[in-house]
Steps between C-alpha positions, in 0.01 A plus 500: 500500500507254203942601448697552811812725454804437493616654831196366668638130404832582638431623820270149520823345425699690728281398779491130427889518480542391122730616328331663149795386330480131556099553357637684185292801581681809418384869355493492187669774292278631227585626135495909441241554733241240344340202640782292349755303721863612368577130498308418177721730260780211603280207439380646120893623419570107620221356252586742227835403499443159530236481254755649242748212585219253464387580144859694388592074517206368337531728208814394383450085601352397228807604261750377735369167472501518166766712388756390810405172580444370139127359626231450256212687541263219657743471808524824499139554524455230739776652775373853462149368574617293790703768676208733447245227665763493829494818508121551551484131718779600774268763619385275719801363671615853594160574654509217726854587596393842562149429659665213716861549590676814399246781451521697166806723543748210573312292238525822265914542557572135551327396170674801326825400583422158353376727186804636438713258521276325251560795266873561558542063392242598202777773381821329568345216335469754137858565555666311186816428671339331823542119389339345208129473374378243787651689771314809350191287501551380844558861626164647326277251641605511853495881436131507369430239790587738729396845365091296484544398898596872525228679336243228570616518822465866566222574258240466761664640778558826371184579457386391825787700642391819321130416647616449820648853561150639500290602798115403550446852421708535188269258294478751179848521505591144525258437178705783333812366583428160314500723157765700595667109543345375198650811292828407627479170339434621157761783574760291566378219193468780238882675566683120553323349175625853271831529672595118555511406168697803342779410768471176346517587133703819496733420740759264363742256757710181448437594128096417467227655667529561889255311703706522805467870476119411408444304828770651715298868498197316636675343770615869570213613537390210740782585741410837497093367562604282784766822630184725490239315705797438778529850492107565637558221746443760785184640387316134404218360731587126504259297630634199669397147349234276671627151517493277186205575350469242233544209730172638763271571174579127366509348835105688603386428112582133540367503845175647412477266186567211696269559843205551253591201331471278832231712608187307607137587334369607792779790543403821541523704159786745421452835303827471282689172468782657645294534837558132565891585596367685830566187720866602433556834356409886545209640342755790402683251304184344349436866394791552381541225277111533366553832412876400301266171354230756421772714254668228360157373341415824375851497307437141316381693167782735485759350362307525119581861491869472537503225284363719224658818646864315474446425108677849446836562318742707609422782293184505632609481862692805472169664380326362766739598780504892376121515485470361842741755651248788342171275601576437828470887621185552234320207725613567834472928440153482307350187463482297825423849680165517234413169608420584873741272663902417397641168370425308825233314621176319315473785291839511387479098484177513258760741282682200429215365259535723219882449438432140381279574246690772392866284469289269299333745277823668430666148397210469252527837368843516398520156364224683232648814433877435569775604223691233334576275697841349473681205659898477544688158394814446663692198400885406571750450227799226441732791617295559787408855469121620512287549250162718524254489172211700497192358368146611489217290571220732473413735197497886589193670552446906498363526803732752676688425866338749658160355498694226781522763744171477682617120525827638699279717708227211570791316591713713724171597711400167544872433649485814726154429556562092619839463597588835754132414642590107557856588710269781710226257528749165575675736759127650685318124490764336666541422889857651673654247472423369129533822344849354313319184446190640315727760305655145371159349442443804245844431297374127502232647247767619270712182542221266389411761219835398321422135554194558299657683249749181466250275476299631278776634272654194484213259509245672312708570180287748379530770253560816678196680441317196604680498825406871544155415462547163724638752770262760468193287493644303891567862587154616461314196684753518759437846506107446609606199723711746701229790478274270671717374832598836542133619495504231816797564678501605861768769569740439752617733776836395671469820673196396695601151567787645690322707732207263535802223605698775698169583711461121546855433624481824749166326628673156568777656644278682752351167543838391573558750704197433700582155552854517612378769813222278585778178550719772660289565747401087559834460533602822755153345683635141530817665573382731858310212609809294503680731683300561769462140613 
């Protein structure tokens, strides 16, 4: 039978003497009488929670640097940018702890410990009567420090976690789980950035607006995010960690470039560059690490569509979040159901083409059509208080603001449609023990999206519909670039490497086996002759 039961595994068990514990294999409790494990409604109440203390934070930062800190708006810019970069480039350092050392539930409650202490410093440092301005500073750096090892940390472990739950037989439901996920995220972003800053503005402490309130109730809610997922501890499958990763991928990549480097003429040729690291290393891990290389390739063009995705404003992010919550169902219920197969697989990876084109289309269009358009200066007086002054840069047009919904819709389906399809298709490419590590590789995309947008923005200097265009224009030929290395990409089945590797290993252990009775009975010969002379 291609799935062996449960019970059937742990009588094998039983036989062999192992303890099922110690292998992490335990029956799995499912949700309501579904094909859901019970221990995913504790992972999404931990990411919804601790997506609304991520972006609760963020919404408010900007005017605490400026309002609280007395920064101009350049370093205010420039700090906001740079914690949201770490955020998005510490994926990878959690991964590898996870992956390596830890596994992803100690790496999950370990790194949100560090999270919240990062965001109880960030709101005692808004406290007014907590030391002067540099002690303030001090505080909300280390703070922010910490909170971007925390989420960067976790960010791809989470996920992985979630995927991890799943059976071999529960692949539909593992691919719906990634939107239920991904609706958690834009849950918990839409609630923190409407309620975080009316704590800030309506509540009033130490006389001026109450940023410790504003960044205390997101710290809250990460105590009660980290209190949650401890509280499904029982029912998680945690599969152990397989030695440090990073260190054998480097060590067989360096090997491999190096023997075919030395490598006489007259050597026999390899399939894959990567073959030439047999002398030393397992074709599993040679597998393993082609199909990781394989991924990683495919995800070079990727980071153009967050870097024009990203170029929203907050109003617009709010829009965005509440139209995902109502697309996600629409394309999960209706339209990936039409399509013959769900958001998995090559099918589900050629969905990612259209998005693109549609971000950049969307740009173009509302540049065109948009209402006034209307920028904000802010400048300091003598007596040090704020001063905003509207002025308008653009004359008005009659076009009406309804005519930028289909823009909002292209946009929001080319999120659902991309982003809940990379984290299932990150989690289903990747080996067993690289699933954290790919999951990172994906958040790289969005990482070296903002460093586009920063280099651009600030290199470029271009007028802003010219930047659209700029944007849009990359975003289409990367678009076709992408189309076409998909059309070539070779889908990978960790499923199948497993049990071709498991089939292997029970065939050199019987070898083994063989081997050790044949000396066994040399040596029990050599041993009666001896004793009778």
């Amino acid at each position: 039978k291609p799935y062996l039961t449960l019970d059937f595994k742990l009588n094998i068990l039983s036989l062999l003497h192992v303890n099922p514990a110690e292998l992490h294999v335990s029956p799995s409790q499912k949700l309501c009488g579904t094909n859901y494990p019970l221990s995913i409604c504790f992972i999404v109440v931990n990411e919804f929670c601790e997506r609304f203390s991520y972006y609760g934070m963020k919404a408010v930062l900007t005017l605490y640097f400026l309002s609280y800190l007395k920064w101009d708006k350049d370093l205010s810019t420039a700090v906001y940018h740079a914690f949201s970069g770490l955020c998005y480039f510490t994926p990878i350092l959690g991964a590898l702890i996870a992956d390596s050392w830890l596994g992803k539930f100690k790496t999950i409650i370990y790194l949100s410990i560090v999270y919240v202490i990062g965001h109880v410093i960030k709101s005692v440092g808004a406290i007014p009567t907590v030391g002067n301005k540099d002690v303030h500073i001090a505080l909300s750096m280390l703070g922010l420090i910490l909170i971007a090892f925390g989420t960067g940390g976790i960010k791809p472990c989470v996920a992985a976690f979630g995927g991890d739950q799943f059976d071999e037989d529960s692949m539909k439901e593992r691919q719906k789980f990634f939107s239920i996920f991904y609706m958690s995220i834009n849950a918990g972003s839409l609630l923190s950035t409407v309620i975080t800053p009316v704590l800030r503005g309506d509540v009033k402490c130490f006389g001026e607006d109450c940023y410790a309130l504003a960044f205390g109730v997101p710290a809250a809610l990460m105590m009660v995010a980290l209190a949650v997922f401890i509280f499904g501890s029982s029912l998680y499958k945690k599969n152990p960690p397989q030695g440090n990763i990073l260190l054998q991928v480097c060590n067989c990549i360096g090997f491999a470039i190096k023997n075919r480097w030395n490598s006489s003429k007259s050597a026999p040729k390899r399939t894959h560059w990567l073959d030439w690291a047999e002398d030393k290393y397992s074709k599993r891990l040679i597998e393993e690490i082609r199909m990781v290389l394989r991924v990683l390739v495919l995800y070079i063009p990727l980071p153009m569509f967050w870097a024009l995705f990203d170029q929203q404003v907050q109003e617009d992010s709010m829009l965005n979040a509440l139209m995902i919550l109502l697309f996600v169902p629409i394309f999960d219920l209706i339209i990936y159901p039409l399509s013959e197969s769900g958001p998995a697989g090559l099918w589900s990876l050629l969905h990612v083409h259209p998005p693109p084109g549609q971000q950049a289309l969307f740009r173009y269009i509302t540049e065109l059509i948009s209402h006034t358009r209307r920028t904000c200066s802010v400048s300091r007086q003598e007596s040090g208080t704020i001063v905003a002054k509207r002025m308008e840069d653009v004359e008005a047009n009659n076009v009406h603001i309804a005519w930028q919904i289909p823009q909002y819709v292209l946009l929001t389906a080319g999120e659902v449609m991309f982003s809940i399809t990379g984290l299932e298709f990150s989690y289903s490419q990747a080996p067993t023990n690289m699933k954290s590590v790919l999951q990172a590789g994906w958040l790289l995309t969005v990482a070296f999206g903002n460093v586009i947008v920063l280099i651009v923005a600030e290199g470029a200097g271009l007028e802003q519909w010219k930047e659209f265009l700029l944007f849009a224009g990359l975003l289409l030929g990367v678009c076709v670039i992408f189309s076409i290395m998909a059309y070539f990409y070779t889908n990978n089945d960790p499923e199948q490497l497993d049990k071709i590797f498991l089939e292997d290993s029970r065939w050199d252990e019987d070898e083994d086996d063989n081997m050790k009775k044949k000396n066994e009975e040399i040596q029990l010969n050599k041993a009666g002759k001896s004793t009778r002379l």
